[in-house]
MARVO-873810 format. One line per field, with one value per residue (C-alpha): residue number from 1; x, y, z. Coordinates in steps of 0.2 Angstrom, whole numbers. Example, Ala and Ser with C-alpha at 12.3 -4.5 7.8 and 13.67 -1.06 7.14 Angstrom:
<pts>
k = 1 2
xx = 62 68
yy = -22 -5
zz = 39 36
</pts>
This chain:
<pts>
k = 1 2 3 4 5 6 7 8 9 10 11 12 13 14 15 16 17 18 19 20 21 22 23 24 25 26 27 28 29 30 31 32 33 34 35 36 37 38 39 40 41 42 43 44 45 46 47 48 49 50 51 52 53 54 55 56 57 58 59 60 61 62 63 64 65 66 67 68 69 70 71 72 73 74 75 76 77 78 79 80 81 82 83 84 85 86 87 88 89 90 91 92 93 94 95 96 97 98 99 100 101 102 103 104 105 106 107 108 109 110 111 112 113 114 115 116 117 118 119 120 121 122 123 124 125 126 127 128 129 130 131 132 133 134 135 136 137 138 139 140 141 142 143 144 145 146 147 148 149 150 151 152 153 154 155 156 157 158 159 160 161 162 163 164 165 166 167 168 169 170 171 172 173 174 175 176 177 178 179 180 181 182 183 184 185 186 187 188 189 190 191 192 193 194 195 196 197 198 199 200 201 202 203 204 205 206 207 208 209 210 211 212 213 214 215 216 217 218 219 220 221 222 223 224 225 226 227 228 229 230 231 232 233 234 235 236 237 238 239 240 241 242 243 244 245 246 247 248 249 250 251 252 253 254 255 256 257 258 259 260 261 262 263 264 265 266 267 268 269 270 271 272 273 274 275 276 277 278 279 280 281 282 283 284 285 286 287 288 289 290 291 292 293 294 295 296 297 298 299 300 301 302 303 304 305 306 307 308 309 310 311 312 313 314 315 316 317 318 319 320 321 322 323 324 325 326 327 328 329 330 331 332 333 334 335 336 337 338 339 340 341 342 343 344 345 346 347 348 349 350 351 352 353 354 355 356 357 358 359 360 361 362 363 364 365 366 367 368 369 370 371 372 373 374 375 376 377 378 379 380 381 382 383 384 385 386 387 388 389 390 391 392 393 394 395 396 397 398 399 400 401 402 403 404 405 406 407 408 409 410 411 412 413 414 415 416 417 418 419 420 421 422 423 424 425 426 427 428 429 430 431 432 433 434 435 436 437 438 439 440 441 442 443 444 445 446 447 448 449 450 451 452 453 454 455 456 457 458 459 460 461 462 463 464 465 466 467 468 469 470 471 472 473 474 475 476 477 478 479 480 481 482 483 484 485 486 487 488 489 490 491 492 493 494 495 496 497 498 499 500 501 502 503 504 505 506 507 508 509 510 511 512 513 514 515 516 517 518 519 520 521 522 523 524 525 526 527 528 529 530 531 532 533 534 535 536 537 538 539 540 541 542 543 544 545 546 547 548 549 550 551 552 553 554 555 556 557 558 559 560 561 562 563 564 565 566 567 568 569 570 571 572 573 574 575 576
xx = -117 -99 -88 -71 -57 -49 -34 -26 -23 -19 -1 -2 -11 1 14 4 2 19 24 14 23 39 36 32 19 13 24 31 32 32 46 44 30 20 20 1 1 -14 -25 -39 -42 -57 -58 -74 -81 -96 -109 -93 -107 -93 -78 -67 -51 -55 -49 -40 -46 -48 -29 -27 -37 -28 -11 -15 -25 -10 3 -7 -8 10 10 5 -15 -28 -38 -58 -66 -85 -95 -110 -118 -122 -109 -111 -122 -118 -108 -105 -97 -112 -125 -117 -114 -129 -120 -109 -93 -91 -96 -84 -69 -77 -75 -57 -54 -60 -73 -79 -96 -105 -125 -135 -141 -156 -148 -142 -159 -158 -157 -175 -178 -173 -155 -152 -153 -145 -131 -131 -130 -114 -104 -91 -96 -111 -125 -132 -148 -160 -173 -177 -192 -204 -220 -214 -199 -180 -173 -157 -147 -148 -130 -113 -100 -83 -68 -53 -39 -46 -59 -77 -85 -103 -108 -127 -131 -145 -154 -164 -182 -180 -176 -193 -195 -176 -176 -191 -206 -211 -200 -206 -223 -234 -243 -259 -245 -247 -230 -222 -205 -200 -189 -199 -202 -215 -219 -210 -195 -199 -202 -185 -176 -184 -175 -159 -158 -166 -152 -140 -145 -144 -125 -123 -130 -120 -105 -98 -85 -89 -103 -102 -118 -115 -128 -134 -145 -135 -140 -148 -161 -173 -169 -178 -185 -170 -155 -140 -141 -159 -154 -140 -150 -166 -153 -140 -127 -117 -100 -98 -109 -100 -112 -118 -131 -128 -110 -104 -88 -93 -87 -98 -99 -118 -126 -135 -151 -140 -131 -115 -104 -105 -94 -103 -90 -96 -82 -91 -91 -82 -66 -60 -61 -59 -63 -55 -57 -44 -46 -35 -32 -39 -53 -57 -44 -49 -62 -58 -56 -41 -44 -39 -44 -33 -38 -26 -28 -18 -14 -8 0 13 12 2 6 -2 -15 -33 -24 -24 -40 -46 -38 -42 -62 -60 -50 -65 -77 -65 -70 -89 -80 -70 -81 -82 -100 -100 -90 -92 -85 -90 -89 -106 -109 -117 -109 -107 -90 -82 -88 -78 -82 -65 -60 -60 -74 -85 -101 -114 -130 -142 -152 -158 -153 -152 -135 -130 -130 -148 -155 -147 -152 -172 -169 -163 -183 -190 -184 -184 -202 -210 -219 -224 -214 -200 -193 -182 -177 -158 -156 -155 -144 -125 -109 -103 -97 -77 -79 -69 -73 -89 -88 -101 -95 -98 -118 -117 -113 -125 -139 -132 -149 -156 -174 -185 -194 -214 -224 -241 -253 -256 -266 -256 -261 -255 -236 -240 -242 -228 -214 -221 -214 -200 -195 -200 -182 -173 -162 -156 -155 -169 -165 -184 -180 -187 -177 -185 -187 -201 -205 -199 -202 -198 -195 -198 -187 -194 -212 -212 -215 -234 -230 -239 -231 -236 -225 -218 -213 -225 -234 -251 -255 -251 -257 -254 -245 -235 -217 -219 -222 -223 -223 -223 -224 -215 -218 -235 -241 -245 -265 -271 -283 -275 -269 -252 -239 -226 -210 -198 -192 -205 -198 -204 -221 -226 -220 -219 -199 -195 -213 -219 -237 -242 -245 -256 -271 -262 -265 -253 -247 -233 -222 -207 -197 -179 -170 -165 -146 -148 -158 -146 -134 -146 -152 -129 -129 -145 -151 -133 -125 -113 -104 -113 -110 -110 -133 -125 -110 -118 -114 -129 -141 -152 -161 -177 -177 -175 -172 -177 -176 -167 -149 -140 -121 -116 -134 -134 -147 -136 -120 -123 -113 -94 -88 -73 -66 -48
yy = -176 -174 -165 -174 -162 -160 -173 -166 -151 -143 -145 -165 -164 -154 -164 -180 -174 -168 -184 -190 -181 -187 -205 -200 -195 -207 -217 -224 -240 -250 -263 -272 -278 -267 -276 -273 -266 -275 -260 -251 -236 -230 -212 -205 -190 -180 -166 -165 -155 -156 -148 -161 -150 -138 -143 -158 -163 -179 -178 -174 -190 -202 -196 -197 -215 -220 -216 -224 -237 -237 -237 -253 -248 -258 -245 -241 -225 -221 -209 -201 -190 -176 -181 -176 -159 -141 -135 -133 -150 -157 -148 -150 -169 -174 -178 -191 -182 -186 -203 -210 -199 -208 -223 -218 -216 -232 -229 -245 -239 -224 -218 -204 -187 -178 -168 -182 -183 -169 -174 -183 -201 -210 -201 -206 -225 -224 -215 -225 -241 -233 -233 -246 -245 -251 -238 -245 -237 -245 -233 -229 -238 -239 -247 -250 -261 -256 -252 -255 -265 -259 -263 -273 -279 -278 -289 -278 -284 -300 -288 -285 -272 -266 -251 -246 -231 -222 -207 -192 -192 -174 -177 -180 -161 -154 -163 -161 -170 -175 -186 -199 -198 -208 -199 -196 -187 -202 -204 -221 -220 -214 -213 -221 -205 -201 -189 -198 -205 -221 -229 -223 -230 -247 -249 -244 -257 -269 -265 -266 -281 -291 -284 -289 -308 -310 -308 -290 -286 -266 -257 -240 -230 -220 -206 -192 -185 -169 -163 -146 -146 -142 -159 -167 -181 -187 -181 -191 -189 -195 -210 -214 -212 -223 -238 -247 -255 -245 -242 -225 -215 -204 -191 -180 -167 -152 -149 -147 -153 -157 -170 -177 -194 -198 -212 -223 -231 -244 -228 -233 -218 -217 -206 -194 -188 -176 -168 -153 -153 -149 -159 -144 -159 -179 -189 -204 -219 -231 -246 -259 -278 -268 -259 -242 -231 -215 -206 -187 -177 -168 -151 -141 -123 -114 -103 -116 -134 -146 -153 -137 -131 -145 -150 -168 -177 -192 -202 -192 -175 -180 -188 -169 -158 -167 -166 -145 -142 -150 -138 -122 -112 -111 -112 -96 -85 -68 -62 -47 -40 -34 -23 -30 -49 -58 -72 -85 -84 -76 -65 -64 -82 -100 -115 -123 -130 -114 -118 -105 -103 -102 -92 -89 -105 -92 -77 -63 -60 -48 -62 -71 -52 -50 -67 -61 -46 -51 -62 -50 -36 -49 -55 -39 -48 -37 -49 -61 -78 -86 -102 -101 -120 -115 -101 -113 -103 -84 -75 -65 -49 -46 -52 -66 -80 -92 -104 -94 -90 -108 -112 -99 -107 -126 -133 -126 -121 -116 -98 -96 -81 -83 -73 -76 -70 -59 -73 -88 -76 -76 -93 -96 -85 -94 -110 -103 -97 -112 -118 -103 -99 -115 -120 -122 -126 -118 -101 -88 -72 -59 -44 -32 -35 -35 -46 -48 -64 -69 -83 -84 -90 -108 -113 -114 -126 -142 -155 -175 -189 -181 -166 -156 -141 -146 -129 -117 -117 -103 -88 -82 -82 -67 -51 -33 -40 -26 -22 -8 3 -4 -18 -33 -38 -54 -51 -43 -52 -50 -57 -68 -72 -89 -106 -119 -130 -119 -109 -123 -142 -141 -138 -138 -146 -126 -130 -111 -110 -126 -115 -100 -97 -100 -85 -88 -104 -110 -94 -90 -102 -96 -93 -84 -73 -67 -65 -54 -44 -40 -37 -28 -20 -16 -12 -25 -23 -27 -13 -4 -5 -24 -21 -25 -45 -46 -37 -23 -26 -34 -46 -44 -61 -56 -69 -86 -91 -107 -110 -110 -112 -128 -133 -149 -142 -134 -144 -139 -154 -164 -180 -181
zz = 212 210 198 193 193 175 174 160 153 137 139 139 127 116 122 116 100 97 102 89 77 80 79 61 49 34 24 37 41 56 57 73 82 95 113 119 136 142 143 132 129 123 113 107 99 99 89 77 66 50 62 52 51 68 86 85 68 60 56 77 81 70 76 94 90 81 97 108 97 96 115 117 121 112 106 102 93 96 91 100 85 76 66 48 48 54 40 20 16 26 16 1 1 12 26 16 16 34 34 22 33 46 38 38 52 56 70 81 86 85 91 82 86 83 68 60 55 47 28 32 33 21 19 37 34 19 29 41 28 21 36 42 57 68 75 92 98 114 111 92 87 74 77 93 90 89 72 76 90 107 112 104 113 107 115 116 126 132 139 135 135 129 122 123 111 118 106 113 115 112 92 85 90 86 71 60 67 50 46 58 53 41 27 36 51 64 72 66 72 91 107 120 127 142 152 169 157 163 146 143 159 156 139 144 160 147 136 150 158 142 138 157 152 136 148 148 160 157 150 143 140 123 123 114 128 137 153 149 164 146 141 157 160 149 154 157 174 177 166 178 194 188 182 187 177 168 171 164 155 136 133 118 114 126 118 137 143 160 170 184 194 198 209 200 209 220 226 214 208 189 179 165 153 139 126 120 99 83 88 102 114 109 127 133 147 152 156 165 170 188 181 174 180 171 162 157 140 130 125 110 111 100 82 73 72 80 63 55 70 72 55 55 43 41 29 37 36 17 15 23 14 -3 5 7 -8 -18 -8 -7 -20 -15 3 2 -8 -1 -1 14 27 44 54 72 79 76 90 94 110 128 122 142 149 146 154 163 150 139 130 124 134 120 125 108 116 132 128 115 102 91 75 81 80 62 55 61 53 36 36 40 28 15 16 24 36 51 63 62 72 74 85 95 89 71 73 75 72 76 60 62 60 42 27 29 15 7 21 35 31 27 48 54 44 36 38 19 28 18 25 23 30 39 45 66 79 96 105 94 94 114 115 102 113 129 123 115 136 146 149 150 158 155 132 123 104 102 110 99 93 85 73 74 92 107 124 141 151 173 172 191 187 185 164 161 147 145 135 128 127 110 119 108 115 121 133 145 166 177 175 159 160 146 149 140 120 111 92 86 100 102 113 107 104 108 95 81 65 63 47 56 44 48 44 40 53 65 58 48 56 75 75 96 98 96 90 91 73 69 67 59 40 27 16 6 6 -2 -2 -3 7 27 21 4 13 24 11 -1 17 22 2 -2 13 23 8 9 28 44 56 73 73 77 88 105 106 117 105 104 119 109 124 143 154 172 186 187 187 185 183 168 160 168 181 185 189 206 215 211 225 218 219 222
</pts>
């Protein structure tokens, strides 16, 4: 494995869209008509989640599509998903905000993610039906067959080239598995998922070789898989080196920016481009009458926009602040304060591209260990839980608005208590750890408890083709659970407060809890309860009990290290 070295930096990319500017914003109209180059260039997103006015913005994109249209590029947009969950406008609108802006902006292709499931079922396929654009998907099935295309081919240039969308295995259990069960909770849709990833590897050569047959010159795996080492057998990487036949491979999921060349199985170098999320990053690939020349990413890492700091002006950056000025007022209202930075992520480590390094999914934080406490106080429960994957945005310290509860927690879960045995919450942490310390959306924070964590024994856990916890063999990666001051008994009967994705539906595959017994259900929702517990319980202001970025010590990771938090990038060898 090799690691491309970054061809671009934040300079061009400044440059690019200051260029941008000064060809003129909208209104303007093109007189003369553009010479084509004879090259394409291909730019795509990923795990937006909402971001439509942070980064780049939609109003960055369209100003940097429309100079490079103006350049004599034929362009294509694609999308790998998560596209239209992650914050208010999302919640609010069902996710449908960001698929008409989408629509706007004209996007060629796009694949899903596992949160674009999020609004259950039936929302996603009429989401999906809504936009302009085409979904491609080689491994979502119900009853065994694809519900969607596996690949299109789009002529661009006089050139063809496939895309093949392929959907983690990962999102019946990062989604809610419920939705893709029948009434009687017999699995009816999945992700060809198995325990070697074989079922998985077969349909995307399948999907290949028939873009292959149709004619394409180029075919571009677009993927919402991630290489978390968590994430195996499924990870782009694996997909890449049990295949052959794709060109280059646009990634999603992990929210990484890495960029890596893999061998496929015929020993062919394949490049894997990821862009991170929420539009801090928009990825490209060129292509020319010689082939692929490049494959890299832009980055935008600044507190301002692009579009606000070199004043875009153009028809998205209308279309987006008309969408925020209709959700402003519940957007902007000030419901807290806090005196101290609450983070989702590690405060002194970025990855090179300037990226924040995000850690809730391994490791404890100072807002994972408030959002656990505001459950707990809230329902009374002698313990609290609370996955990493639902926890998604840090809060500034100052005043804390509607909005920014709404990031921390956008999924609207419902919270539920149950009474559980030492052993089920045992079991239930156990899982919780098995990747770290690499990211686990299923990663459990606590209140009421503490825990340690070996990271240097082997994960116990034994998992199905659903990636659902089926048991444990050989040693315990967790150690020393504690109550209070108290251990932990195996025996005893304890009240455990969280979401009902994760007590009650199996959310990360956790099914710890299947035997537990049901207390209360269908309380406050997960983000109304943090608000009452800053308001109610903290008087208003979050302060210094919360100052520590890395917590209050309620769990200790001994053990283990991986680069960046990523079991796959090891090797730092570049190509020149």
């Amino acid at each position: 494995m090799k690691k491309i070295k970054a061809a671009l930096t934040v300079l061009i990319a400044v440059v690019l869209v200051f260029t941008a500017v000064s060809c003129g914003g909208a209104g303007q109209t093109q007189t003369a008509e553009i010479e084509k180059n004879g090259e394409v260039m291909i730019l795509y997103t990923s795990d937006i989640h909402c971001a439509i006015a942070d980064g780049f913005g939609f109003a960055g994109l369209k100003q940097i599509r429309d100079t490079l249209d103006k350049a004599g590029y034929t362009t294509l947009l694609i999308d790998n998903g998560d596209s239209d969950q992650g914050e208010t406008i999302g919640v609010l609108s069902k996710g449908e905000t960001v698929i008409d802006l989408m629509n706007e902006m004209k996007y060629d292709v796009a694949t899903f993610g596992n949160h674009d499931f999020d609004y259950g079922i039936d929302r996603f396929f009429e989401l999906t039906e809504k936009a302009d654009f085409p979904f491609v998907s080689c491994n979502f099935v119900k009853d065994g067959e694809t519900v969607f295309e596996p690949y299109i081919i789009k002529e661009a240039a006089g050139i063809k080239i496939a895309f093949v969308g392929i959907s983690t295995p990962e999102t019946i259990t990062s989604s809610t598995p419920a939705y893709f069960q029948d009434d009687s909770g017999n699995f009816i849709y999945g992700f060809m998922s198995d325990e070697t990833g074989e079922a998985l590897y077969s349909a995307v050569q399948k999907a290949v070789d028939g873009a292959r047959s149709e004619g394409a010159d180029y075919v571009y795996a677009i993927g919402h898989i991630g290489n978390d080492a968590a994430s195996s057998p499924w990870t782009s990487r694996e997909i890449i080196e049990h295949t052959n036949g794709i060109d280059v491979f646009l990634d999603g999921h992990s929210h990484d920016t890495d960029q890596l060349v893999f061998q496929n199985k015929d020993g062919e170098d394949v490049v894997r481009s990821a862009c991170g999320t929420k539009l801090n990053n928009i990825g490209y690939s060129r292509i020319t009458p010689d082939g692929i020349a490049e494959t890299n990413i832009r980055s935008w890492n600044n507190d301002i926009s692009a579009a606000d700091l070199f004043g875009i002006d153009n028809e998205m950056k209308t279309k987006v602040d008309e969408v925020l000025a209709g959700f402003e007022e519940t957007l902007k209202q000030i419901v807290a304060k806090s005196t101290v930075d609450l983070t989702i992520n590690d405060p002194a480590i970025t990855d090179d591209y300037g990226n924040p390094v995000r850690i809730v999914r391994y490791s404890e934080t100072n807002l994972a260990d408030l959002c656990a406490d505001a459950i707990r106080a809230e329902t009374g429960a002698d313990i609290a839980m609370v996955n990493g994957g639902g926890v998604r945005a840090n809060i500034a310290k100052g005043d804390i608005t509607y909005g920014d509860i709404i990031s921390v927690f956008p999924f609207n879960n419902e919270v539920c208590v149950i009474e559980a045995t030492g052993q089920q919450i045992l079991d239930a942490l156990e899982w919780g750890a098995k990747a770290v310390p690499d990211e686990f959306g299923g990663f459990l924070h606590v209140s009421g408890m503490s825990y340690e964590i070996d990271a240097s024994i082997p994960s116990p856990c034994i998992a199905d083709t659903e990636n659902m916890c089926t048991g444990f063999e050989g040693e315990r990666r967790v150690k020393n659970a504690k109550v209070g001051s108290e251990p932990l008994d195996p025996e005893k009967t304890y009240t455990v407060a969280g979401v009902v994705y994760v007590m009650l539906n199996n959310g990360d595959g956790n099914t710890a809890f299947d035997s537990a017994r049901l207390i209360e259900k269908s309380l406050k929702l997960d983000n109304q309860i943090l608000i009452d517990y800053i308001v109610n319980n903290l008087n208003g202001n979050v302060g210094d009990d919360y100052s520590d970025p890395y917590g209050q010590g309620r769990i200790t990771v001994t053990g283990g290290q991986t680069e960046n938090n990523l079991i796959f990038v090891l090797d730092k060898s570049e190509t020149k």
